[in-house]
Every structure is written in C-alpha cells, then in structure tokens.
N, C-alpha and C positions, 0 to 999 in steps of 0.2 A: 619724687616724693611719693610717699605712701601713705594713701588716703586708708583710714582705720574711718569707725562706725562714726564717733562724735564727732572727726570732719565731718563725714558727712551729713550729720545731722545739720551740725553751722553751717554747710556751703545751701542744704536747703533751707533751709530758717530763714537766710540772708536775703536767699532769690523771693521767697515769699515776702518778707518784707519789701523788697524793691516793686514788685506788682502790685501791693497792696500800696504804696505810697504813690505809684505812677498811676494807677486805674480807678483805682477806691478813694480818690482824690477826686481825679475826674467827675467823677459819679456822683459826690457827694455836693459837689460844688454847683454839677446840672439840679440836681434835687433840690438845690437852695437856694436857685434862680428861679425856682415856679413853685410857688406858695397856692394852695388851693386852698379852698371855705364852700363848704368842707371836704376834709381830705378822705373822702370815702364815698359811695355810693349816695345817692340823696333816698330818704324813708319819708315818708307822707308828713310825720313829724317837722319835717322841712317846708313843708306846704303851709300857707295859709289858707284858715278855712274859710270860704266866703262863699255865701248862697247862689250868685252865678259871678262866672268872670265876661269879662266886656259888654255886659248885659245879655250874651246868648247864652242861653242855657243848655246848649248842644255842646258845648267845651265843658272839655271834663277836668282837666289841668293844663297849666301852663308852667314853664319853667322861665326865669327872667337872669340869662346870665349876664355876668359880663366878662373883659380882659382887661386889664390895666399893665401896659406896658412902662416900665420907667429907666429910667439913664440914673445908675450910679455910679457911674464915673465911665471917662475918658481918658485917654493916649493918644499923643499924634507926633506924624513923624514926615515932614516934606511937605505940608500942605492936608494930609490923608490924616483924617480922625479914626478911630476904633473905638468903639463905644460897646460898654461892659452893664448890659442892660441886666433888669430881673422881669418877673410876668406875674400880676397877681390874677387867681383864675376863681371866680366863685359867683353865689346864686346872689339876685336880689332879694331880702326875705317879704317883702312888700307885694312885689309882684308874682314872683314864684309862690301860686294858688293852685288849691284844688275845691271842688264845686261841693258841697256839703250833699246836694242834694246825690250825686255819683257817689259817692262816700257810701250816702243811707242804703242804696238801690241795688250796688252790687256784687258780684260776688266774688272771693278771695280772688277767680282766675281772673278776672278781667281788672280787678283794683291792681295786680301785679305784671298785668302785661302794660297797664297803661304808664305804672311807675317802673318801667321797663325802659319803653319809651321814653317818657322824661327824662329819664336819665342820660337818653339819648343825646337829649340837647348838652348837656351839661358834658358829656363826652366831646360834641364835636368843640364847645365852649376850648376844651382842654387842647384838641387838637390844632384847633388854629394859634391859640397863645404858643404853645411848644412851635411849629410852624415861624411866628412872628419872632421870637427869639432865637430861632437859627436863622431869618432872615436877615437881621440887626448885625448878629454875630459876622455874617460871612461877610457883609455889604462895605466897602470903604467909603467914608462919610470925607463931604469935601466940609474943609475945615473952616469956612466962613458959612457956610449955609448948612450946617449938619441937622441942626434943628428942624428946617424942613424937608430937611431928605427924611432925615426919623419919623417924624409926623406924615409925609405921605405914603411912606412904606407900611406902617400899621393902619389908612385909611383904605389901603390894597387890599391887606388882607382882611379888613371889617366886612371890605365889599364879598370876600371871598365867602366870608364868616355867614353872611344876609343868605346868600346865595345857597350852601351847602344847608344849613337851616330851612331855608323854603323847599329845594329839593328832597331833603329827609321827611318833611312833613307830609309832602305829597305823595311820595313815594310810599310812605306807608300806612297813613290813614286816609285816603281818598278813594277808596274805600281802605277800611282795614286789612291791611297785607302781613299777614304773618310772617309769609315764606321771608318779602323783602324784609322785614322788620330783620330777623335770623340774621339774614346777610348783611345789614348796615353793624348789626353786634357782631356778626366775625368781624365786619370792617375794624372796627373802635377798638378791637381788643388786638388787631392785629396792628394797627400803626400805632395803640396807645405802648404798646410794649418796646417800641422801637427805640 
C-alpha cells in the first residue's frame, strides 16, 4: 500500500491523539488530585497584617500552611484495598501573618527576599502533599484496617513535614543565609517540577 500525504497526515493525527489521550490524561487527572489555595506564589496581600506575631517582634512573617489528604474512593481485590485519594494544599489566612511594623521599616530588597522565603514554606507544604499522595497511591491498604494504615502514613509524613520545616528555617535564617536560601529554591523548583 502506498502511503500519499493525507495518509500521512491521518496516521500522524491518530498517533497524536493516542499520546494525548494516554498522557494528557495522566496529567490532568495528577493536577486534579492536588488542589492548591492559592494556586500561585503567595504576595503579602496573602498575609495578615498584625503588629507583631507570637508577641516577638523579631518575626517578620510567618506562613501557616496546611495538607488535607482525603479517600475518594476505593477498590479492593483478595483482601488488598487501593485507595484513590486527592490532596488539598494551602495557607491558613488567620495565621499566615506578617508584622506591620517590618512592612513600615523596610526595604523592597528585604520585603522580597523574606516573601521569598515564605513562600518557602508554602513550597515545601506542596511537596510533602504531592510526596503523601504518591505514598497512598503505591501502598496496598489491608482491607479491615485501611483506615488506619491511611491515617498513619500521612502522620509519617506530618512528621516528615515538622521536620523539613524546622530544618529550612534554620538553615536559612539563623543567621540569614542567602547562599542556602538559593539552594533550598533550586531544591523547590527542582522536585516541584517532577
């Protein structure tokens, strides 16, 4: 058989719809298991303004995220559950503050390396949710007790969450570390794109 141009147009057309239905599927389905608030960089606007946070006035902001992992549905097959979870990822607006007085005092460069930072949190926020829903996904859940295998496998990774949280914090403003600061944002940008 003798392929002419508009086969060939249709045998590529075809092949492209077949990747775009097998991948672009994929893709669309991870993007709509992890709901973020908000879905974009956080701006000071995100802050609440309040004259100091925890009564020191040494803190300049804080960021108050959280993860809400949830079970919308289940399969099970021989005793073995599979559980088809989603991840909700975003700020507290309560708590996520920044100090008026840091506001009034200084200046563009430092109001954007510290909302720099912040944003930190709210990154590694994201990475552990994404993290907990590929754990969920891989895990085979025993079918009387799945509930608490769920339930202790996202208090794993909270702990992991506390943990990377303290070590970012210290790591880069105990004193103020630029250089490490740089490397936790390659970090962010390098597993958040994964």
């Amino acid at each position: 058989m003798r392929f002419n141009r508009q086969h060939t147009i249709y045998i590529i057309a075809g092949l492209l719809l077949v990747f775009l239905a097998a991948f672009g599927a994929q893709a669309f389905r991870e993007k709509s298991r992890i709901t973020l608030s908000p879905d974009r960089n956080l701006v000071w606007r995100d802050f609440k303004q309040v004259k100091t946070i925890r009564n020191k006035p040494s803190i300049n902001a804080r960021t108050a995220t959280y993860i809400q992992p949830k079970i919308n549905s289940t399969s099970g097959k021989n005793g073995v559950i599979r559980i088809y979870p989603s991840v909700e990822i975003g700020i507290d607006p309560d708590h996520t503050q920044v100090s008026l007085g840091f506001l009034s005092r200084s200046d563009k460069a430092t109001k954007d390396a510290v909302l720099n930072h912040e944003n930190g949190h709210f990154k590694i926020a994201q990475l552990i949710g994404k993290q907990i829903l590929n754990a969920i996904e891989a895990f085979e859940f025993d079918k009387s007790r799945y509930q608490d295998q769920f339930d202790s496998l996202v208090q794993e990774h909270y702990k992991y969450w506390r943990e990377m949280e303290g070590a970012y914090d210290y790591e880069t403003t105990n004193p103020r570390d630029l250089e490490r600061q740089k490397e936790w944002d390659n970090f962010f940008e390098k597993e958040l794109s994964r």
